[in-house]
TINU-267595 format. One record per residue (C-alpha): y, z, x; residue in one letter. Coordinates in steps of 0.001 Angstrom, whole numbers, padded with zeros to 6 digits, always signed. Layout:
BEGIN
YZXA;...
***
This chain:
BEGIN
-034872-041678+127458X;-036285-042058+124056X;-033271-040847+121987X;-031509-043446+123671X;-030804-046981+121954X;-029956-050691+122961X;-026380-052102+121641X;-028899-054613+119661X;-030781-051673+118264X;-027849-049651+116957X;-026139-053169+115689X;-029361-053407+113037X;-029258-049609+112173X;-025450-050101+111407X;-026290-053401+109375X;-028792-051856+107371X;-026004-049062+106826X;-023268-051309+105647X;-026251-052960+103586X;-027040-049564+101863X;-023211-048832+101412X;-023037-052495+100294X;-025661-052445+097697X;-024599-048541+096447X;-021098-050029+095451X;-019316-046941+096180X;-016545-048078+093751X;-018970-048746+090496X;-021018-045435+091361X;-017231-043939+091091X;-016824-045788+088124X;-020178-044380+086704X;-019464-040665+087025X;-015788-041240+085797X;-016720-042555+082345X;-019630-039726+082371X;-017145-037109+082855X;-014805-038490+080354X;-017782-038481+077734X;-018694-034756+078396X;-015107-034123+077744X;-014752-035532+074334X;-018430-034172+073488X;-017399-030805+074156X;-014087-030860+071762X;-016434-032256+068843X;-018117-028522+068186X;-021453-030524+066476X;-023530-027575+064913X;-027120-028384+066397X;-026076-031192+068516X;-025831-030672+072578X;-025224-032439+075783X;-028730-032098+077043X;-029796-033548+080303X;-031747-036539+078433X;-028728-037631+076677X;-026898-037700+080169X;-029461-039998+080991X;-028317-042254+077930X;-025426-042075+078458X;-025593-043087+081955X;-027486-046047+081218X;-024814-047153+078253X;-022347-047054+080631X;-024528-049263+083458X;-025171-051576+080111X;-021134-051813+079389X;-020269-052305+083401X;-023576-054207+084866X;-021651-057551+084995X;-018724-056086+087166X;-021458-056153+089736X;-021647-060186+089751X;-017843-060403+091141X;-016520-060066+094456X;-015072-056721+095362X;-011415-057633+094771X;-012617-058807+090875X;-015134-055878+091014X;-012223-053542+091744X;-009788-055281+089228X;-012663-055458+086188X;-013834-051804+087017X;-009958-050702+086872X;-009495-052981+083283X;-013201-051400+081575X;-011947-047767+082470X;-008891-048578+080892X;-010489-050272+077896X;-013589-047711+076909X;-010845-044601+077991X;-009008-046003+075460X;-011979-045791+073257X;-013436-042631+073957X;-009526-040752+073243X;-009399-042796+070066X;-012771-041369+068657X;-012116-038060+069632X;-008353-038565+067764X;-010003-039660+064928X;-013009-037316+065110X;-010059-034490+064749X;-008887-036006+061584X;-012091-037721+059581X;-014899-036051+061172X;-016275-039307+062153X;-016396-042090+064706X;-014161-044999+064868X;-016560-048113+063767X;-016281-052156+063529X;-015195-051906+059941X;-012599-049344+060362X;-011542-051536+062879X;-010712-053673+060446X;-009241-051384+058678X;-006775-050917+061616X;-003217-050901+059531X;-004667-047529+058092X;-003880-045907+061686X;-000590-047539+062345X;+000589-045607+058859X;-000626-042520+060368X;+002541-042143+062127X;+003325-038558+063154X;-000112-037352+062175X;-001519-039150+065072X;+000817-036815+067258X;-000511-033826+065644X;-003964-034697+066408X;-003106-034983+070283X;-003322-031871+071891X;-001898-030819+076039X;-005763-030441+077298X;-006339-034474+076046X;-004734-035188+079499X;-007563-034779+081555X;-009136-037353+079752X;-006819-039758+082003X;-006569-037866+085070X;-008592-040311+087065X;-005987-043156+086359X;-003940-041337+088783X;-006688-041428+091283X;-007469-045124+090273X;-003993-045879+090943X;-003964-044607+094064X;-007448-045780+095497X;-006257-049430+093940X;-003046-049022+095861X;-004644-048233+099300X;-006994-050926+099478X;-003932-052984+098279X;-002367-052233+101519X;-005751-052165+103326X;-006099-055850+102869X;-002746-056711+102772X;-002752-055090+106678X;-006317-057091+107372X;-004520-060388+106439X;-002093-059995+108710X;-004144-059273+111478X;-005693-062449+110799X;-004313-065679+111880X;-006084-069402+110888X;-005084-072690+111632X;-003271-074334+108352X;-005860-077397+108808X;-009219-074691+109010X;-012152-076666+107609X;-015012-074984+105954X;-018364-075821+107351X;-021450-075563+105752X;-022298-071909+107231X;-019195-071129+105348X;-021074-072005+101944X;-024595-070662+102947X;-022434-067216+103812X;-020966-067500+100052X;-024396-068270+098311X;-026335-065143+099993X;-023409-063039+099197X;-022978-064597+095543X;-027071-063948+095418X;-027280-060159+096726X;-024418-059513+093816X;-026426-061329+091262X;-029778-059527+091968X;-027853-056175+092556X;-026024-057231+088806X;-029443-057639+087641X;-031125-054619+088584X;-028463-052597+087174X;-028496-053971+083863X;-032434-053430+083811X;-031911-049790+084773X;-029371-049000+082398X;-031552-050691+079291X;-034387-048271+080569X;-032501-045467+080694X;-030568-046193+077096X;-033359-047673+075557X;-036362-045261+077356X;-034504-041880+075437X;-033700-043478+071984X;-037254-044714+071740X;-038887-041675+072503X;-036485-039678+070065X;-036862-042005+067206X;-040460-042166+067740X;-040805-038205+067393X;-037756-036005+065764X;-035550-038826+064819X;-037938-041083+063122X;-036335-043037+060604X;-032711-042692+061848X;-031602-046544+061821X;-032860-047257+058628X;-031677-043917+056618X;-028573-042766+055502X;-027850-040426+058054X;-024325-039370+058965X;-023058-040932+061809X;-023115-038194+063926X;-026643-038047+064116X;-026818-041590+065435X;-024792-040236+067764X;-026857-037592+068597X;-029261-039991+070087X;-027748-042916+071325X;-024466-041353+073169X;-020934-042261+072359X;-021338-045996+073846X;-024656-047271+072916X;-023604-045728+069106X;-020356-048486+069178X;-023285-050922+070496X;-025481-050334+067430X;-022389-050339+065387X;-021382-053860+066273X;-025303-055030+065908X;-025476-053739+062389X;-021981-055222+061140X;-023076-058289+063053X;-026413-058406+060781X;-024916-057264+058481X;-022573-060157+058210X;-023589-062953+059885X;-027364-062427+059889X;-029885-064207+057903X;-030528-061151+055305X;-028060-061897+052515X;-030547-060749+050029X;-032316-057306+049280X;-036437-057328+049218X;-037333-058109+045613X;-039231-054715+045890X;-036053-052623+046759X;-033754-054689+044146X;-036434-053144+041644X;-036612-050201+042660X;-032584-049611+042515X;-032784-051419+039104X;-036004-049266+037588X;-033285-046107+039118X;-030397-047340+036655X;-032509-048194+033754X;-033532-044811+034143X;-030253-042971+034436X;-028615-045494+031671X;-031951-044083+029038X;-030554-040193+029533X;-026800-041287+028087X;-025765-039663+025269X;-025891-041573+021933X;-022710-041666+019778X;-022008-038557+017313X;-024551-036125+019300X;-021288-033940+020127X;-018314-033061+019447X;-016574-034523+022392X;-017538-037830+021924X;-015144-040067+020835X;-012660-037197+019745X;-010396-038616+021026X;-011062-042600+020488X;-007847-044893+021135X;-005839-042358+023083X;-003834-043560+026623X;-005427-042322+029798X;-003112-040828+032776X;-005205-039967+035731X;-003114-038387+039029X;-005217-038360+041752X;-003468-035784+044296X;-003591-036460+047660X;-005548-033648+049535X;-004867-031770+047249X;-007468-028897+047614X;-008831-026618+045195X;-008718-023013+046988X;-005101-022724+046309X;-005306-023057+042264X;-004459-019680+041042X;-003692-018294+044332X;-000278-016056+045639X;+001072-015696+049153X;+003120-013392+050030X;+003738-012359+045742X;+004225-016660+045169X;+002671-018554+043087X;+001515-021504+045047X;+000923-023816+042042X;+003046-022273+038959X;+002830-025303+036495X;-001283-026261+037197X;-001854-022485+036615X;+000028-022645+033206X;-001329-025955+032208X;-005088-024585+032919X;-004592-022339+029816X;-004673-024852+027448X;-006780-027458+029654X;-010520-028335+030677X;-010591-027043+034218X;-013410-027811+036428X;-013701-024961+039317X;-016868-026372+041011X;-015718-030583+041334X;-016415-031753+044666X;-014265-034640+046387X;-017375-037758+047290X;-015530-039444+050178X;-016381-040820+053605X;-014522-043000+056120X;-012424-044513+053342X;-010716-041248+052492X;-007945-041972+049363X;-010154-045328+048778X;-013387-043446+049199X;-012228-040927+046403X;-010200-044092+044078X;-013788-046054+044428X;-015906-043132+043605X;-013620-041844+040303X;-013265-045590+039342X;-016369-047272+039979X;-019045-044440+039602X;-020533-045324+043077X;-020918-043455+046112X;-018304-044524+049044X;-020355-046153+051748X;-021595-044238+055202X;-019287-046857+057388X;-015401-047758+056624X;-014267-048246+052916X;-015896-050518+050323X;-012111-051232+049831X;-012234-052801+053012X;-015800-054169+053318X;-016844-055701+049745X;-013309-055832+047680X;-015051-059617+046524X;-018362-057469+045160X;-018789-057147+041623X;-018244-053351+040474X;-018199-052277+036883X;-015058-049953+036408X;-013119-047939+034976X;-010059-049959+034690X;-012380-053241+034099X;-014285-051215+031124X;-010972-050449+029134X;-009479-053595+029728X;-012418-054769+027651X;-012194-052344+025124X;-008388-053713+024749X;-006503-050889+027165X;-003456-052192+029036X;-004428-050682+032651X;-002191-050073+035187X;-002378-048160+038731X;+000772-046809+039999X;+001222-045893+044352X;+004555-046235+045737X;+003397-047620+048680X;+002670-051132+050738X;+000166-052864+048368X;-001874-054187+051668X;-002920-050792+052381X;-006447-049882+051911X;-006409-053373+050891X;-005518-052609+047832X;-004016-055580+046410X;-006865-057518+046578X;-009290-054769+045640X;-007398-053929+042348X;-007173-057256+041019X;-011315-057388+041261X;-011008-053778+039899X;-009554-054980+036684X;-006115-053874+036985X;-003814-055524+034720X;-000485-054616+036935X;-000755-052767+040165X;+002669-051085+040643X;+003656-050575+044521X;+006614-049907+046822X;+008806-053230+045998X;+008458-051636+042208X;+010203-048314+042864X;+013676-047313+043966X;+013325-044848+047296X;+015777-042622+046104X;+013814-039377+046790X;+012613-040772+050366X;+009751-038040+051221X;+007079-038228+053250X;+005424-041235+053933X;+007540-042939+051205X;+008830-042050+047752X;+008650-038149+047081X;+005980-037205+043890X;+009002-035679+041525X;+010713-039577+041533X;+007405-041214+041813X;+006166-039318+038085X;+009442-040326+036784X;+009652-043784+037341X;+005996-044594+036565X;+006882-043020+033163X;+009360-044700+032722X;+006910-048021+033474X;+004491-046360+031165X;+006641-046141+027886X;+007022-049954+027992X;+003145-050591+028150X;+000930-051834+025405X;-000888-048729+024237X;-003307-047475+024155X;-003368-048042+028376X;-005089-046386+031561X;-002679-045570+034053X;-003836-044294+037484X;-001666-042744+040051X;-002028-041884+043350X;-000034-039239+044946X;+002100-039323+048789X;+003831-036264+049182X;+001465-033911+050573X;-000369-036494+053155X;-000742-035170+056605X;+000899-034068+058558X;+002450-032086+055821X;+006279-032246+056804X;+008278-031908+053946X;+011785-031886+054774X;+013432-028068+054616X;+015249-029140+051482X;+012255-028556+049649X;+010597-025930+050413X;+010416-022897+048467X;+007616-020807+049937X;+008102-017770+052671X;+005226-018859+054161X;+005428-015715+056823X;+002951-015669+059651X;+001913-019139+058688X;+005501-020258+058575X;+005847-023142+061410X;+002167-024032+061260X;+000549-027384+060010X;-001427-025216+057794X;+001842-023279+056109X;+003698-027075+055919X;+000415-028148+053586X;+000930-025076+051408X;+004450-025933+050956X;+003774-029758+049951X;+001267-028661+047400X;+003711-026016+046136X;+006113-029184+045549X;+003680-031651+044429X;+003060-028925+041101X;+006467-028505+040542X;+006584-032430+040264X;+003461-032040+038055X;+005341-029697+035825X;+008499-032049+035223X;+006107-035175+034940X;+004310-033022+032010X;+007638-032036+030662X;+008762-035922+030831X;+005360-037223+028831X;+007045-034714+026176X;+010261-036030+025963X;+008871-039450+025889X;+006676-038930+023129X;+003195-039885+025502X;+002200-036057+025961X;+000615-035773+022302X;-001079-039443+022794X;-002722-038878+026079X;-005519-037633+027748X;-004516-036615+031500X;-006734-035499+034580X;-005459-034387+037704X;-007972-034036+040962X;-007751-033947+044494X;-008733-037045+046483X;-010066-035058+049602X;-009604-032344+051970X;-006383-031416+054196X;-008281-032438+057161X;-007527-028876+058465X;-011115-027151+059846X;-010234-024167+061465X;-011147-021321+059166X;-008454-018557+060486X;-005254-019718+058518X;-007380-020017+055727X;-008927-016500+056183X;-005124-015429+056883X;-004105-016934+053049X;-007068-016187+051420X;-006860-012449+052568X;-010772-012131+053577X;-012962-013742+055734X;-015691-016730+055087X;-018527-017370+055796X;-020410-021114+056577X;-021203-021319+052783X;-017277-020500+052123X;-016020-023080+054013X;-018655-026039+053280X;-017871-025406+049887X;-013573-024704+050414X;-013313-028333+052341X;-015533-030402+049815X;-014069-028973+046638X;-010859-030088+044872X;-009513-029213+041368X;-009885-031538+038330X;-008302-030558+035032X;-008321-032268+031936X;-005467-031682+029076X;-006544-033491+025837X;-003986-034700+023574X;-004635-031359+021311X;-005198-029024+023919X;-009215-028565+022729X;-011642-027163+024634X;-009051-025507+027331X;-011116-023251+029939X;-013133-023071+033049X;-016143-025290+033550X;-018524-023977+036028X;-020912-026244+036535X;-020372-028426+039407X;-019212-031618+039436X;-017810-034466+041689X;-015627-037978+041382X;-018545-040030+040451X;-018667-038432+037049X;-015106-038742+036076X;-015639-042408+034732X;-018638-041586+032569X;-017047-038843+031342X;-013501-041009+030174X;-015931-042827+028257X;-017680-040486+026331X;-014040-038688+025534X;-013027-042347+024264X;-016369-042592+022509X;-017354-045870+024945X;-021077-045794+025536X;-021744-045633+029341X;-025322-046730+029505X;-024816-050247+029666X;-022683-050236+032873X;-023954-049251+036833X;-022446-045775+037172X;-024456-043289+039251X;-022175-040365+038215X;-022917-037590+035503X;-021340-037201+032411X;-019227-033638+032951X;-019747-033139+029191X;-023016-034279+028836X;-025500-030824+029015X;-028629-033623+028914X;-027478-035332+032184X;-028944-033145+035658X;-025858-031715+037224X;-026774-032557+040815X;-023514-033154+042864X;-024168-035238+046454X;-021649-035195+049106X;-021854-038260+051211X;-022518-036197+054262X;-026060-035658+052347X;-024903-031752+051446X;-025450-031534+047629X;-025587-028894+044941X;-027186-028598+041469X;-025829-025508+040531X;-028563-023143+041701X;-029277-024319+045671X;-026418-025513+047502X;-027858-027486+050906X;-025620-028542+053980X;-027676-030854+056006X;-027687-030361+060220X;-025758-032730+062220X;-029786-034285+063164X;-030428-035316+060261X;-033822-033473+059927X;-034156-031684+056360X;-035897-028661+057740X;-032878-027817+060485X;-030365-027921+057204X;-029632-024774+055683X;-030183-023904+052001X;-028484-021542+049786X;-029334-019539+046896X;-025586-019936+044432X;-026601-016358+042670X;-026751-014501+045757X;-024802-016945+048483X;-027643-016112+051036X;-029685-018146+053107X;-032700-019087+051196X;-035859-021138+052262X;-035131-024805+053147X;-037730-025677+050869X;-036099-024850+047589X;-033814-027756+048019X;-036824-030124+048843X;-036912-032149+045710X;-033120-032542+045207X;-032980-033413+048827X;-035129-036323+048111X;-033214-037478+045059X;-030163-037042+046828X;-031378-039292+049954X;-032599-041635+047393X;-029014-041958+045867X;-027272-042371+048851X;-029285-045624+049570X;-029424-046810+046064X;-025795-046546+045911X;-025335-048327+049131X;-028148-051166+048579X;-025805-051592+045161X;-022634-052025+046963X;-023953-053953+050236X;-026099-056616+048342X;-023188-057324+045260X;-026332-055973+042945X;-024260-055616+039796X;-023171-059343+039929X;-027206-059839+039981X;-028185-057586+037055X;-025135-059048+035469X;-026288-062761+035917X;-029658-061917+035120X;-028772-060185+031930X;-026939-062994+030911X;-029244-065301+031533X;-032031-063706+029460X;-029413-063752+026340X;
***
């Protein structure tokens, strides 16, 4: 009968079936939707506005994965099995990690925050806080993996003993022929993975960077739009090529035409200074000491704020009556975070897209704050009672001109708080440093008490906090509550000490709390916000500025950020600015623009405030009007847009290529 078959003709149908099964590798096409799953999970807890999962980027990241895994292929199925078992552990590992620090920084893990890696061993407890229950199902299939590894454990252990061979077996050549074809099939099958998986990584990045993305690796763009092409994986591969040329390629120098053009950008911005005696601010206050507190997230929406009939910062609120107090100063900061915001205030430069300048280029020539005064005969000093490795610090403050950098060996930890020394102990013992200085100095300190996660110890807290009581969000209000009551006894010390009436002192938040939902913050601010509320709540942080005589106390408007705290120190100490590389404005300067860019590219000049889309296309960003807080047409913010791109990458071209050490060399030369 014809549905009938010989034994020889069903032995080469089941062949070719173990072939297929064979060449499918059941246990990498496992492997495949595993890691797929596990990168839909983590893209659906990052909430990108204007950023999906779309069926083309499943493609990418399909092929990443075959990129990462194509080798596994070339071993034999116990090493298959083992290497398959020791990637999922590895880029699991990876994908949790980004997500963790997605939660906290808004921003992928990359090769120089890598390097960077003591930063998250200090994060202690505010790791835990970023872990939540559902996070388990990102490891659910080691459970599976265990068990699959254990039965074909005992599979072979069972086909061993069913196997018996003589202790003097010799290997004929068969025996090697058999190994070669096998060895061969794996290496073709290897090979036509890894082509696959380039086409379908490659095949979707080209075609969006060749429409809609165009530009995107050689722009500023946030690193979520990179990621909005490439997928999760092939955005770690891309990372690793650009440190890679970045560091070790042959490009070590900028294009003479784009060294111009950030030098022509400079000259430009250094022409617009203000020339001595055009003010009354200028020099005023020539020869006085200079105390800036940089407050760790230390936000602005709570200045002047109650809960529940408290005051949540008494001592700022009193001190803003006879102060300069800036209500629109934005915090600059990227990956680097408390460096980001140090570099920015101290160096006039924007902090770069990738990992902290700190970390990166602490050997690059920057000219700073510190480094200014110091020529200009200030003893300058920067105070942080903590490990003087972090952030690199140690190194980075020597090259930042610092004549003494004051760290956790120098204090006594009797106020232990927080991550170390508590702010109220902290104030007084760099006074009492202070008093003993060569004056006139610049002394910069750099707050603890009110880092995340927030727990101060019951002890201290003074707030009914009510509904919020218990909540991350209620713990930061508290820590901020004690960090101004350490602000009023530091001012109260600077009197007794005789430095109050000799001193210029600003106080500004490094960045935000790191806390994105918007209900607890609807809950203390007693109405609801909207997108422009809350873009403008996370980026802003107070600065206030008490001079020596209490002149010119009330509220500035006009926005502002931490690149234009240096050039403004200068013009209050009547130091001409325009011979130095700062990007920032001068705050009391009415000739200098008053345009304000975030490095996520959102910006503000006062009359158009622009957040871009996660894409990184202009015309998907929103604009709006500052008179009316609507939505406004995207073209309004056109031309700033540009200039704000074009400062972004002059700043970075500045940092990256050590540009100042060649304007500096040059200008010496010519002399």
């Amino acid at each position: 009968m014809p549905y009938l078959t010989s034994r020889s003709e069903r032995g080469s149908w089941l062949d070719r079936l173990k072939w297929l099964v064979s060449f499918s590798r059941i246990d990498y096409i496992i492997f495949i939707i595993l890691m797929l799953v596990k990168l839909i999970i983590l893209h659906s807890h990052l909430h990108l506005q204007n950023i999906d999962m779309n069926p083309l980027d499943v493609v990418t990241a399909v092929g990443s994965i075959m990129l990462a895994s194509f080798w596994t292929i070339f071993l034999p199925p116990r090493g298959r099995i083992i290497a398959l078992i020791v990637l999922d552990v590895l880029l699991t590992f990876l994908i949790f990690s980004d997500l963790v620090y997605f939660r906290y920084f808004q921003d992928f893990i990359t090769i120089p925050v890598l390097l960077q890696a003591g930063q998250v061993d200090s994060l202690g407890d505010s790791i835990w806080e970023l872990i939540y229950v559902e996070d388990i199902w990102m490891f659910a299939d080691w459970i599976v993996l265990l068990i699959v590894g254990l039965f074909l454990l005992v599979r072979r252990i069972g086909r061993r003993t069913q196997r018996s061979y003589s202790s003097n077996r010799s290997y004929s050549s068969m025996d090697n022929d058999r190994w070669t074809k096998r060895f061969s099939k794996r290496l073709l099958q290897g090979m036509i993975v890894f082509v696959l998986g380039l086409v379908l990584t490659v095949g979707p990045i080209k075609f969006a960077t060749s429409t809609w993305a165009t530009g995107l690796f050689v722009g500023n763009w946030w690193n979520m739009s990179l990621y909005n092409v490439t997928g999760l994986l092939a955005f770690h591969g891309y990372d690793a090529y650009r440190y890679a040329e970045d560091h070790f390629g042959p490009q070590d120098q900028l294009s003479t035409d784009k060294t111009d053009e950030v030098k022509q950008w400079f000259d430009a911005k250094q022409a617009t200074r203000s020339k001595a005696g055009d003010d009354d601010l200028f020099g005023a206050y020539k020869g006085k000491n200079v105390i800036v507190v940089q407050g760790e997230a230390f936000m602005n929406f709570v200045i002047g704020k109650s809960y529940n009939g408290q005051e949540i910062t008494p001592n700022i609120n009193r001190l803003m009556k006879k102060s300069m107090y800036f209500s629109q100063y934005y915090h600059q900061t990227g990956q680097g975070r408390t460096s980001d915001a140090d570099m920015a205030s101290n160096a006039s430069l924007h902090p770069l897209p990738t990992g902290s300048v700190f970390i990166r280029y602490p050997d690059h020539e920057f000219d700073t704050l510190p480094k200014i005064l110091k020529s200009k005969d200030y003893s300058t000093n920067v105070f942080h009672a903590y490990e003087s490795s972090f952030w690199n610090r140690s190194i980075m403050y020597e090259n930042m001109g610092y004549d003494t950098f004051y760290s956790k060996p120098d204090y006594t930890i009797d106020e232990p708080l927080g991550w170390s020394l508590g702010d109220k102990s902290f104030f007084r013992q760099s006074l009492d440093k202070m008093v003993e200085l060569k004056q006139p100095f610049y002394s910069f300190l750099i707050t603890l008490s009110s880092h995340h996660p927030f727990s101060l110890p019951a002890s201290v807290q003074e707030l009914d906090m009510g509904d919020l009581s218990g909540t991350t969000f209620g713990d930061y209000i508290q820590s901020l509550h004690y960090v101004d009551a350490a602000l009023g006894e530091m001012e109260q010390e600077m009197k007794d000490n005789g430095l109050w009436d000799q001193t210029i002192l600003m106080f500004y938040g490094d960045h935000d709390n790191s806390l994105k939902e918007k209900e607890p913050m609807e809950e203390f601010l007693g109405h609801s916000l909207s997108d422009l509320d809350m873009e403008q709540l996370m980026n802003q942080v107070p600065m206030l500025v008490h001079l020596p005589d209490d002149g010119h106390a009330g509220t500035y408007d006009e926005p502002a950020g931490q690149l234009d705290m240096t050039p403004s120190i200068l013009h209050l100490l009547g130091i001409q600015a325009s011979p130095y590389y700062l990007m920032g404005n001068d705050m009391f300067n009415q000739k200098e623009d008053k345009l304000v860019v975030l490095r996520t590219g959102a910006f503000t000049d006062g009359k158009v405030f622009y957040i871009p889309s996660a894409d990184g296309i202009f015309e998907n960003g929103t604009a709006y009007d500052m008179k009316t807080r609507e939505v406004t047409d995207v073209e309004q913010a056109r031309s700033s847009y540009d200039e704000a791109q074009k400062r972004l990458n002059i700043s970075d071209e500045l940092i990256t290529y050590d540009l100042i050490r060649q304007f500096h060399k040059a200008k010496t030369t010519a002399k």
